[in-house]
VOFI-146957 format. One record per residue (C-alpha): residue number from 0; x, y, z. Coordinates in steps of 0.5 Angstrom, whole numbers. Example, Ala and Ser with C-alpha at 12.3 -4.5 7.8 and 13.67 -1.06 7.14 Angstrom:
BEGIN
[r 0 [25 -9 16]] [r 1 [27 -2 14]] 
***
This chain:
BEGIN
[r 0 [30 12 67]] [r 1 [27 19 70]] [r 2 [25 24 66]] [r 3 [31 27 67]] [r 4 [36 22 63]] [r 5 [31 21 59]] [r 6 [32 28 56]] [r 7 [39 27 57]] [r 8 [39 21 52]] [r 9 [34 24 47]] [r 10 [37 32 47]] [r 11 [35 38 51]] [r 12 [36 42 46]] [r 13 [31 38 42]] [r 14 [25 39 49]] [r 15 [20 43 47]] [r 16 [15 44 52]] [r 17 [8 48 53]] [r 18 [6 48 61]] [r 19 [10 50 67]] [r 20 [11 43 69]] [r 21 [15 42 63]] [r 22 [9 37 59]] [r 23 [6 38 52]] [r 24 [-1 41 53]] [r 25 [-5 38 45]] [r 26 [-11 43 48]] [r 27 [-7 49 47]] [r 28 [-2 47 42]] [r 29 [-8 46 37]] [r 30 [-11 53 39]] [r 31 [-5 57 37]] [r 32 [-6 53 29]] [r 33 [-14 55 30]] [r 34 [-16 48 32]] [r 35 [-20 45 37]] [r 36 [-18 39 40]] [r 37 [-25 36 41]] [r 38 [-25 36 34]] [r 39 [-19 29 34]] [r 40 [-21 26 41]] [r 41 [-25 19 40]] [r 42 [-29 15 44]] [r 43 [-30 16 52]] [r 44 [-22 16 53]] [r 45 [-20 21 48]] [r 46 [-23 26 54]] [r 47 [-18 25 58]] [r 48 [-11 26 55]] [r 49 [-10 33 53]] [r 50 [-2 33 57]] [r 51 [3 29 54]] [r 52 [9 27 59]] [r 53 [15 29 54]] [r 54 [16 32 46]] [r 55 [22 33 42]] [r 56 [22 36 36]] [r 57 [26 40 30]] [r 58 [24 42 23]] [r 59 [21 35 20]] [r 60 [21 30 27]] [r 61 [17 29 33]] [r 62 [19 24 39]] [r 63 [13 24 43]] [r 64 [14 20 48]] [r 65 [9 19 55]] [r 66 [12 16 62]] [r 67 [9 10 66]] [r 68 [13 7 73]] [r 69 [12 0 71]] [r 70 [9 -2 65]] [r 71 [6 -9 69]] [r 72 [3 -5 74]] [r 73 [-2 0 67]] [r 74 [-8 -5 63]] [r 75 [-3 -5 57]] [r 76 [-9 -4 52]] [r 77 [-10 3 56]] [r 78 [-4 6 55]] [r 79 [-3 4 48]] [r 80 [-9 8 46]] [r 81 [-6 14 50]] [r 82 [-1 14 46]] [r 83 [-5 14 40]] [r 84 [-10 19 42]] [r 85 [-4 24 43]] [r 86 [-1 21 35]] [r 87 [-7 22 33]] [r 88 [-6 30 36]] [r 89 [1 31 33]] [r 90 [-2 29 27]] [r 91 [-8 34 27]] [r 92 [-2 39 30]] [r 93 [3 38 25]] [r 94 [6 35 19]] [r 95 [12 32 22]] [r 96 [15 25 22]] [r 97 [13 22 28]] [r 98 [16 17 33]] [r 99 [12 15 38]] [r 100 [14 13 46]] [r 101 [11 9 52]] [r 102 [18 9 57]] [r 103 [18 6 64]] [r 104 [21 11 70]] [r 105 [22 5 75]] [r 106 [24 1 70]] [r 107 [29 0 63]] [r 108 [23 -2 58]] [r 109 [22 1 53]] [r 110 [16 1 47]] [r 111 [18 5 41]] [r 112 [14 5 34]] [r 113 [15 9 28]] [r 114 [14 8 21]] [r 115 [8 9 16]] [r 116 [1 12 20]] [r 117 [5 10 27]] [r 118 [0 5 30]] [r 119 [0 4 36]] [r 120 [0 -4 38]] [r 121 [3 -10 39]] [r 122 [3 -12 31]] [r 123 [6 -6 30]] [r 124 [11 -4 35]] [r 125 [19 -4 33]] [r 126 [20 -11 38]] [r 127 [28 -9 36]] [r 128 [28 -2 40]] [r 129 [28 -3 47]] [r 130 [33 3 49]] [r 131 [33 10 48]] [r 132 [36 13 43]] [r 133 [39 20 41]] [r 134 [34 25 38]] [r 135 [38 25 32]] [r 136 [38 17 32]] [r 137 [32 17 31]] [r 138 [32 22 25]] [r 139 [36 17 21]] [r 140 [31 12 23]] [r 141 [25 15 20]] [r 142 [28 19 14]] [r 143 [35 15 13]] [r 144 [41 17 12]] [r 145 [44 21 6]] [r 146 [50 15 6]] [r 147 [45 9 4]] [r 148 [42 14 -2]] [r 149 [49 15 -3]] [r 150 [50 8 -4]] [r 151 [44 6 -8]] [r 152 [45 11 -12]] [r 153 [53 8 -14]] [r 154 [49 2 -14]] [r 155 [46 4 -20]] [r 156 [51 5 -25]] [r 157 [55 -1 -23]] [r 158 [48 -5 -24]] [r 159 [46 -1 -31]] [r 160 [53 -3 -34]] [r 161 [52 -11 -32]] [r 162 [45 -10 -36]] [r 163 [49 -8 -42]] [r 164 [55 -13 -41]] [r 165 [49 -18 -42]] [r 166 [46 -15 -48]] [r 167 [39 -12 -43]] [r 168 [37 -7 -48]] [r 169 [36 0 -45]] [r 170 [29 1 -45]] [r 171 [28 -6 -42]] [r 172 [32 -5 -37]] [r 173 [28 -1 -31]] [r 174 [23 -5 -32]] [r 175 [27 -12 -31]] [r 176 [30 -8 -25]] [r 177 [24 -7 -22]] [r 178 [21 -15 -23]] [r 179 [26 -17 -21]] [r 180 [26 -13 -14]] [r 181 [19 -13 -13]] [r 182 [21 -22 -14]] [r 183 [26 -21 -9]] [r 184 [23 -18 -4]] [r 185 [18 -24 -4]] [r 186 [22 -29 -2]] [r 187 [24 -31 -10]] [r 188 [30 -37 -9]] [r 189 [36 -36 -15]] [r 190 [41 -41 -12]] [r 191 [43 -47 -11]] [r 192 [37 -47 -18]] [r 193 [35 -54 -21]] [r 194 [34 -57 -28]] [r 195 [27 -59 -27]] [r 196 [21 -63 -31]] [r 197 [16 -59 -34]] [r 198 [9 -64 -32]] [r 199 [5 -63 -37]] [r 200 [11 -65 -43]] [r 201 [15 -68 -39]] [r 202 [21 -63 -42]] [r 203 [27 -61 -38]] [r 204 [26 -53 -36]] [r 205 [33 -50 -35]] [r 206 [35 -46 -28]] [r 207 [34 -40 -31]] [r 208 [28 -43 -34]] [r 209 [26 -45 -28]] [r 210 [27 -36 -25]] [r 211 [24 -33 -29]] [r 212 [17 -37 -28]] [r 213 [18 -37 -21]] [r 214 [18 -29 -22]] [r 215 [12 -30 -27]] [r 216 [9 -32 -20]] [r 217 [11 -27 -16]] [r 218 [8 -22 -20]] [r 219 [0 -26 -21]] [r 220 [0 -28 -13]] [r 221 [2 -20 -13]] [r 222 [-4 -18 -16]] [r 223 [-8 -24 -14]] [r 224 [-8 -22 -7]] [r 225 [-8 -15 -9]] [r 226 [-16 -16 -12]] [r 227 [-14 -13 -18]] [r 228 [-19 -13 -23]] [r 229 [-14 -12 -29]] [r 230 [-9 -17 -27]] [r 231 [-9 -21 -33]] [r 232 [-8 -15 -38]] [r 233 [-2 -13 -32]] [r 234 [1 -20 -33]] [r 235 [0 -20 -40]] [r 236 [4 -13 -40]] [r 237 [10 -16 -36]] [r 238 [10 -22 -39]] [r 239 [11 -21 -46]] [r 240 [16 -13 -45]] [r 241 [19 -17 -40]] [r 242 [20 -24 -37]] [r 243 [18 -26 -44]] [r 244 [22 -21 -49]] [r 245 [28 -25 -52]] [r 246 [33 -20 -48]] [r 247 [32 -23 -42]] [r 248 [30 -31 -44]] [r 249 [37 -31 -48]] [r 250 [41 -30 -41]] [r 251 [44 -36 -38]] [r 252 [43 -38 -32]] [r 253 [50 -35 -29]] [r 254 [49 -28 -32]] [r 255 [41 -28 -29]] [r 256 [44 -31 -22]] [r 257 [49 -25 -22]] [r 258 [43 -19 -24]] [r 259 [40 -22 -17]] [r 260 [46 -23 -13]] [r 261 [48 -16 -15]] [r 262 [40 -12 -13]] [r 263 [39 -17 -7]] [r 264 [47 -14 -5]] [r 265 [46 -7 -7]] [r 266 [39 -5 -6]] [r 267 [34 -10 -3]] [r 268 [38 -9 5]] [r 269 [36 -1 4]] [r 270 [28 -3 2]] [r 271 [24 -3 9]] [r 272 [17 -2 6]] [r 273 [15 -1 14]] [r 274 [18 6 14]] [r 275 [18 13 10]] [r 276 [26 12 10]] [r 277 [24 6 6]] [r 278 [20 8 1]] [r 279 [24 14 0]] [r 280 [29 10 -2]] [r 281 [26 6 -7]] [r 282 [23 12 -11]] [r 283 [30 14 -10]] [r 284 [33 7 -14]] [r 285 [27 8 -19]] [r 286 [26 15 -22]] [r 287 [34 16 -22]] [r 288 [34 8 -26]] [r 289 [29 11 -30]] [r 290 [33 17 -31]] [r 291 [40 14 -32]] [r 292 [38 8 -38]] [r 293 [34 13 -41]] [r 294 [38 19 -41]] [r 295 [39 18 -49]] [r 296 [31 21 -50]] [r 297 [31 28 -49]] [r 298 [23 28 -48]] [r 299 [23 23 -43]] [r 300 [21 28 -36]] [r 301 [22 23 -31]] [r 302 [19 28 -24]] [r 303 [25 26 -18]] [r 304 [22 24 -12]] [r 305 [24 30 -9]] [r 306 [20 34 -13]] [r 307 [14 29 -12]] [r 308 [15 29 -5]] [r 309 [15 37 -5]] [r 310 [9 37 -10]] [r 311 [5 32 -5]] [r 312 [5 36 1]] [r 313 [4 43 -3]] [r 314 [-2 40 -4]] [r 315 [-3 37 2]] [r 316 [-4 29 1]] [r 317 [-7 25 7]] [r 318 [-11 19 9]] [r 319 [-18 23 5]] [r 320 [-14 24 -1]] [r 321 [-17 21 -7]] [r 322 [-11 22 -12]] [r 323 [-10 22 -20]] [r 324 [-4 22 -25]] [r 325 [-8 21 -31]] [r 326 [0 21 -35]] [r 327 [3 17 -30]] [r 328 [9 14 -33]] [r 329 [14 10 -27]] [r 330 [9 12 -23]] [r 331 [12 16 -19]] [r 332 [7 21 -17]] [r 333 [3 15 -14]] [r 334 [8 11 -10]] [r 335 [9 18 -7]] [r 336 [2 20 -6]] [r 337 [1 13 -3]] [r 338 [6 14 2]] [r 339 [4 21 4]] [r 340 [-4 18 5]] [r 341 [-2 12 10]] [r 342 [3 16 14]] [r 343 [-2 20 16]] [r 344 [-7 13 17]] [r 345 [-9 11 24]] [r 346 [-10 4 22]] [r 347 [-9 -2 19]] [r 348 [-16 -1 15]] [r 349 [-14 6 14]] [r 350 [-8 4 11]] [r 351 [-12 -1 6]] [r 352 [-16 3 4]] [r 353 [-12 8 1]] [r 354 [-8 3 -2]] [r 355 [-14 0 -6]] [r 356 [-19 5 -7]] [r 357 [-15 12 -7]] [r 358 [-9 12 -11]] [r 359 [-12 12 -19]] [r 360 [-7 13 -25]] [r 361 [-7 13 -32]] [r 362 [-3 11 -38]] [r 363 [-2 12 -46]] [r 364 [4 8 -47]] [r 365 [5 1 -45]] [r 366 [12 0 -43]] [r 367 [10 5 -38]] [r 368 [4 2 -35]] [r 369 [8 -4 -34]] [r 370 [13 0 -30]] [r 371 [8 3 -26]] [r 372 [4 -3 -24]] [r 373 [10 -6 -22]] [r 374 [13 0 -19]] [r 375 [6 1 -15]] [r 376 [6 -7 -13]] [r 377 [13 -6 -10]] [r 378 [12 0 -5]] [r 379 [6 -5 -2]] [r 380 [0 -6 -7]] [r 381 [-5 0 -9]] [r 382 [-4 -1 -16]] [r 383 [-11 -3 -17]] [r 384 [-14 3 -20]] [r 385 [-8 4 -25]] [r 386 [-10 2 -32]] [r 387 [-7 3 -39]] [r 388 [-11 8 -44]] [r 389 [-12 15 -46]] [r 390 [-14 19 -41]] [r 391 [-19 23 -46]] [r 392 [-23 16 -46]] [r 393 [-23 16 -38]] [r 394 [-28 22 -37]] [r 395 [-33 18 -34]] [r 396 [-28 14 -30]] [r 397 [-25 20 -27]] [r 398 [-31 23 -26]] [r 399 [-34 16 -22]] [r 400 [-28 16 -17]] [r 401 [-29 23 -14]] [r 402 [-22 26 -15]] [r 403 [-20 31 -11]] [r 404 [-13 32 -12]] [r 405 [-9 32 -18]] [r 406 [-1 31 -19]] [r 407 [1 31 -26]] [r 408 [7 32 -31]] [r 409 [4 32 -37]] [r 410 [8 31 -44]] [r 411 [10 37 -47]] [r 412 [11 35 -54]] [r 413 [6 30 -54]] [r 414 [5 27 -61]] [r 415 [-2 27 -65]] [r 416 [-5 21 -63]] [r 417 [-4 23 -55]] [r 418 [-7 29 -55]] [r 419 [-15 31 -54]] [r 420 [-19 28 -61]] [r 421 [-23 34 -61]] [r 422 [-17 39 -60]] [r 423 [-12 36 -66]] [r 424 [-18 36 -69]] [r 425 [-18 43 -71]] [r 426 [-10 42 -73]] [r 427 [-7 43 -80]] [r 428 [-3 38 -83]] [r 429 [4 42 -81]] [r 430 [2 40 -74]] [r 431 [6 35 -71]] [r 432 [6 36 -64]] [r 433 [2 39 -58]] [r 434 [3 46 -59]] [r 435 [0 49 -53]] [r 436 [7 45 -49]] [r 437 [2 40 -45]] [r 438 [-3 46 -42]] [r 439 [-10 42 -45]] [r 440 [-8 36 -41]] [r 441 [-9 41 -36]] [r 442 [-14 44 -38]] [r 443 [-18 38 -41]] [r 444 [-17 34 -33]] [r 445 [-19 41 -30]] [r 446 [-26 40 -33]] [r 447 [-27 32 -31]] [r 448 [-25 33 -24]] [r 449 [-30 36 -18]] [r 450 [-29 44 -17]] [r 451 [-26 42 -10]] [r 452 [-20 39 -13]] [r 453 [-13 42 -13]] [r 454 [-9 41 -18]] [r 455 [-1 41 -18]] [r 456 [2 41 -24]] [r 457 [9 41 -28]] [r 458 [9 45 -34]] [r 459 [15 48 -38]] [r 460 [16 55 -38]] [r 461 [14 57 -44]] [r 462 [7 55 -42]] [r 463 [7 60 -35]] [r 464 [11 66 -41]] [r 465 [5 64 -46]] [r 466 [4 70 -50]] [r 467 [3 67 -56]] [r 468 [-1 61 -60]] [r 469 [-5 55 -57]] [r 470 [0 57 -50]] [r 471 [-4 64 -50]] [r 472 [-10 60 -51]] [r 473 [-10 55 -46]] [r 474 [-7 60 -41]] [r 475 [-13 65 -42]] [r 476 [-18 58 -41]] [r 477 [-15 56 -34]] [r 478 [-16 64 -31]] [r 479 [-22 64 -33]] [r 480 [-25 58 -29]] [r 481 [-21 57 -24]] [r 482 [-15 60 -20]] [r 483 [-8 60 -20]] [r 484 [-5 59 -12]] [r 485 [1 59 -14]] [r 486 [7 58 -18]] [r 487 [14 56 -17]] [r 488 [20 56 -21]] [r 489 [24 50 -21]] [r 490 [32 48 -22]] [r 491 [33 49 -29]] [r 492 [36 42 -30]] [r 493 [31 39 -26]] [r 494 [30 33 -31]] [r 495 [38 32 -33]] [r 496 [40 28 -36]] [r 497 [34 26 -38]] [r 498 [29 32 -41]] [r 499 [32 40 -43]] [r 500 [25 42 -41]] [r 501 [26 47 -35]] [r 502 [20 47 -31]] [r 503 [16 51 -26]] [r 504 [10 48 -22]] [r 505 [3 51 -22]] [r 506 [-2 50 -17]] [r 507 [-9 51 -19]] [r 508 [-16 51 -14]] [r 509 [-21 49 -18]] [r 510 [-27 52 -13]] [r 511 [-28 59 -17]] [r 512 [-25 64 -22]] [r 513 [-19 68 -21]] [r 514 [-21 74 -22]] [r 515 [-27 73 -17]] [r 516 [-21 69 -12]] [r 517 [-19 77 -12]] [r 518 [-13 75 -9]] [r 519 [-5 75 -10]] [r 520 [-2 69 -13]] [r 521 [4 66 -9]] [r 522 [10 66 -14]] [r 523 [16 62 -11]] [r 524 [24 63 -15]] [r 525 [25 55 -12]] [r 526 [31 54 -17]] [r 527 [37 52 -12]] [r 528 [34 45 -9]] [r 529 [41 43 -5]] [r 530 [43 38 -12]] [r 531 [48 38 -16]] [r 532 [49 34 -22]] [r 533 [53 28 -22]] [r 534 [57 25 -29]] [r 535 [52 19 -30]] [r 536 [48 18 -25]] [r 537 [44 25 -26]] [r 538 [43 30 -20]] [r 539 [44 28 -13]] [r 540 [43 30 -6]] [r 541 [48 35 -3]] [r 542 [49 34 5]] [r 543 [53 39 11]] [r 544 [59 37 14]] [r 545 [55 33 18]] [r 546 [52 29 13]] [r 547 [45 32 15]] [r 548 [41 33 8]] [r 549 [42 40 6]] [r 550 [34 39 2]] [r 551 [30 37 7]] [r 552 [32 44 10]] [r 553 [31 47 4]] [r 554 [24 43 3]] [r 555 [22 45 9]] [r 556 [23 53 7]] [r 557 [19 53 1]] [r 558 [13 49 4]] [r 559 [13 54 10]] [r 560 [12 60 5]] [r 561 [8 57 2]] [r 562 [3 55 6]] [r 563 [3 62 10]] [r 564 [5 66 4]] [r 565 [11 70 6]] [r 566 [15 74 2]] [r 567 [23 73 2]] [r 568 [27 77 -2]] [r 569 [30 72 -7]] [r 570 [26 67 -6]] [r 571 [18 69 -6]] [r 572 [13 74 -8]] [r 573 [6 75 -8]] [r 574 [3 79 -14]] [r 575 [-4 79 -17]] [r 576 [-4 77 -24]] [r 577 [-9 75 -30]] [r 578 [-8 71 -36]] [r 579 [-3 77 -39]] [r 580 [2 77 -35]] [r 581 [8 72 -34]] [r 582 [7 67 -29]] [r 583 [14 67 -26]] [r 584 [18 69 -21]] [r 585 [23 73 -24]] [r 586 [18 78 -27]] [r 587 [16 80 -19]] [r 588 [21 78 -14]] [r 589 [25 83 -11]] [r 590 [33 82 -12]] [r 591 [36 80 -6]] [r 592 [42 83 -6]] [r 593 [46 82 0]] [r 594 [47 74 -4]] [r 595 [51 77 -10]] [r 596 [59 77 -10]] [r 597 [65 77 -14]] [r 598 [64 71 -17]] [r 599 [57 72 -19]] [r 600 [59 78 -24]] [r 601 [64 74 -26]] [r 602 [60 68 -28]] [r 603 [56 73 -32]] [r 604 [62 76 -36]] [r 605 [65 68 -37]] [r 606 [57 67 -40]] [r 607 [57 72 -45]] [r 608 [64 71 -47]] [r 609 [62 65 -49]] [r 610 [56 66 -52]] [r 611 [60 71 -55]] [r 612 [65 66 -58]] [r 613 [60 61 -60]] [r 614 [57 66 -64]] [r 615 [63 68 -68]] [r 616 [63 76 -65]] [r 617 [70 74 -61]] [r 618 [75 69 -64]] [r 619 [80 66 -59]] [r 620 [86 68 -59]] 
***
């Protein structure tokens, strides 16, 4: 296939070239982003490859693709680590998902390697790809296509309903999903399941007896395998909330059977854990299960994936990342981290150590720990450095693991027992709840990290207004240690059905005080995320009419705003503030008002009207 066909088959208009020749120049693509080359070029070979043969690209994907006559006729180790040297450039060049390329031009072979970290070797080539694909093929195999998210998340209200049939309580059910999933995945057997003999008594174990001991045993091989020096305190968790609570030892064989069949059907065809697509699906099944059995609680703020997502790369999560949640719950913030940080690995050793060494989180409430233990285990290991206390006991923990980026949600009603002791301490009797609305947490992790760590935090809207109480308190503490970058304002149902809470999300760089910063903070109006709410299933992704996700677009204008601090009527400004003022948006964006019509107006009178009836002031007639 000559470079012609070749640029046919992927899509023209996709092409992107930097030489006269049509080749893409890594030398000049990384000066125009202030970067130098020989800062990536490793070893003797590295020198020498500047110029990749062909590049497609578009807002979130990159098709790298290098030529060769015949494969038979290259050392194929040399090759390969030509095409690595240029993944590791497009790496240092953008922050695109990467397909990686060897194609003969005198022949049809064709190697093809995409996924997490892109690694380029035979053990980590995608054997079952040996034709060109489009340009657009591609990117459902990388990102997934929004009609696999559609069924999944179809899948969960069919699955919740056989839970309640069977008598799962509902705060038991997500974390029974997630065991069985993560059993699933490891080869467990529920057909066909015997009656057998216990060994030592002697005594007959039924089928479903027989399940729940084989899934016990997936979990401890898990964690054995993964080095985790908790495992015993995990076990025990998912044992005696899980495999050992009355709910789940009183299924029958056929209704345990039936739970399996259902989530090896409906779920585990769509988990690839080799690529992002995967991994985002599966955050995806979790956070909107978590969301969906739990919606009776209206504190419980599960963060969406997407959110996760959008957070991780504002902060810029990679392979030298070394994260901390310290209120993790599901672990949503982790799994995502994770995911991000290998992606950007070379190596399978890189790969490792972040899994093991570099994600940490920490939770208060049980049931939550073992949800994240298992949420961490099913997106391939990393749960080593999740442990189950009060982050306010960790101080020394935190500090030894020389954290330098935050991800967290801390609650925002949190009860006496869960806040700072030198904190509530001081609170009268009247005091139930953490009145400073989950910026101590904030405050309190801010001083125990390195002052090279950035933070990204969600809070309510109350704490970004905070003019008054331990709000105001807390509001004046961060400002005058550390500096707000930024502040987006985010969906107002961010959480439904869960949590009523509205929230923004802050980004603090704790390196200098923000008034020596002397710098404008960027405030994004980041309310319309392209979801819409869905009767029983939460909020869900909307698509075009070609089926392609409207957020992935969205995400991609919000992080580039971001990051190049752009003001766009609407949706970003740039303000200088201090402590006093409000940190939102809406108090200093310029209105864009080409987007009002009719409609617009309208919807405010029917707003008020309502109110007014609600109110009493108006009477239907």
């Amino acid at each position: 296939m000559n470079r012609f066909e070749i640029i046919n088959r992927i899509g023209d208009r996709y092409h992107i070239g930097n030489t006269e020749s049509g080749e893409f120049s890594y030398a000049q693509a990384l000066k125009s982003v202030g970067k130098d080359i020989k800062d990536y070029q490793k070893g003797t070979s590295g020198t020498q490859h500047q110029y990749l043969d062909l590049r497609f690209e578009n807002e979130r994907l990159a098709v790298l693709i290098e030529t060769k006559n015949r494969f038979s006729k290259w050392d194929k180790a040399k090759i390969q680590t030509q095409l690595q040297d240029y993944v590791r450039f497009e790496k240092a060049y953008s922050d695109k998902k990467i397909v990686a390329i060897l194609a003969e031009i005198d022949g049809d072979e064709v190697w093809v390697w995409y996924g997490q970290s892109v690694i380029i070797d035979d053990e980590h080539r995608m054997e079952e790809e040996t034709v060109l694909r489009s340009f657009e093929e591609y990117e459902n195999l990388c990102f997934g296509r929004v009609n696999d998210k559609i069924k999944v998340v179809d899948s969960i209200k069919t699955l919740n309903e056989k839970l309640h049939s069977d008598g799962i309580n509902e705060k038991l059910r997500s974390q029974f999903v997630g065991t069985c999933l993560l059993a699933l995945k490891n080869g467990l057997v529920y057909q066909d399941v015997k009656e057998t003999l216990n060994p030592k008594t002697g005594k007959k174990i039924s089928p479903e007896k027989v399940i729940l001991k084989n899934i016990k045993d997936v979990l401890e091989g898990l964690l054995t395998r993964g080095g985790d020096l908790n495992k015993a305190g995990k076990l025990a968790v998912l044992n005696n909330k899980v495999l050992g609570d009355q709910d789940v030892t009183s299924l029958t064989y056929a209704e345990l059977k039936d739970i399996l069949k259902f989530i090896d059907d409906n779920v585990v065809p769509y988990i690839n854990d080799k690529s992002t697509a995967g991994q985002d699906l599966l955050n995806l099944f979790f956070t909107t299960f978590n969301k969906y059995v739990g919606k009776s609680d209206k504190n419980q703020a599960f963060t969406p994936d997407h959110i996760c997502d959008f957070m991780s790369k504002a902060v810029g999560v990679n392979k030298n990342s070394r994260v901390l949640d310290p209120c993790c719950g599901s672990g949503a913030f982790l799994v995502r981290a994770m995911t991000d940080a290998m992606d950007d690995c070379d190596t399978e050793e890189e790969r490792e150590e972040v899994k093991k060494n570099q994600i940490f989180g920490i939770e208060y409430e049980e049931g939550a720990y073992g949800l994240s233990s298992t949420n961490m285990l099913i997106h391939g290991d990393g749960n080593s450095n999740v442990v189950q206390d009060s982050m306010f006991k960790r101080a020394k923990w935190i500090a030894d693991n020389n954290i330098n980026i935050v991800l967290m949600n801390p609650p925002y009603n949190a009860t006496k027992k869960c806040c700072d002791p030198d904190y509530t301490k001081n609170w009268d009797a009247k005091k139930k709840e953490d009145p400073s609305k989950g910026l101590h947490f904030v405050e309190w992790v801010a001083r125990h990290v390195p002052s090279t760590c950035q933070m990204a935090v969600l809070l309510p809207m109350q704490a970004a207004i905070g003019n008054s109480g331990d709000v105001k308190t807390f509001k004046k503490k961060m400002p005058d240690n550390y500096t707000l970058d930024a502040v987006f304002s985010l969906p107002t149902e961010m959480f439904y059905p869960g949590a009523a809470a509205v929230a923004c999300c802050m980004i603090f760089d704790l390196s200098q005080k923000h008034e020596k910063a002397n710098k404008d903070t960027f405030f994004g109006y980041f309310k319309d995320d392209k979801f819409i709410k869905r009767k029983g299933l939460g909020r869900i992704e909307r698509t075009d009419i070609d089926g392609n996700s409207l957020w992935a677009k969205t995400k991609e204008q919000w992080l580039t705003l971001y990051k190049n601090k752009r003001e766009v009527p609407g949706l970003s400004v740039m303000h200088k503030v201090t402590w006093q003022d409000e940190w939102l948006a809406e108090a200093y964006m310029e209105t864009d008002y080409s987007t009002l019509s009719s409609n617009d107006f309208q919807k405010v009178l029917n707003d008020y009207l309502s109110y007014l009836v609600k109110e009493g002031e108006v009477y239907e007639s």
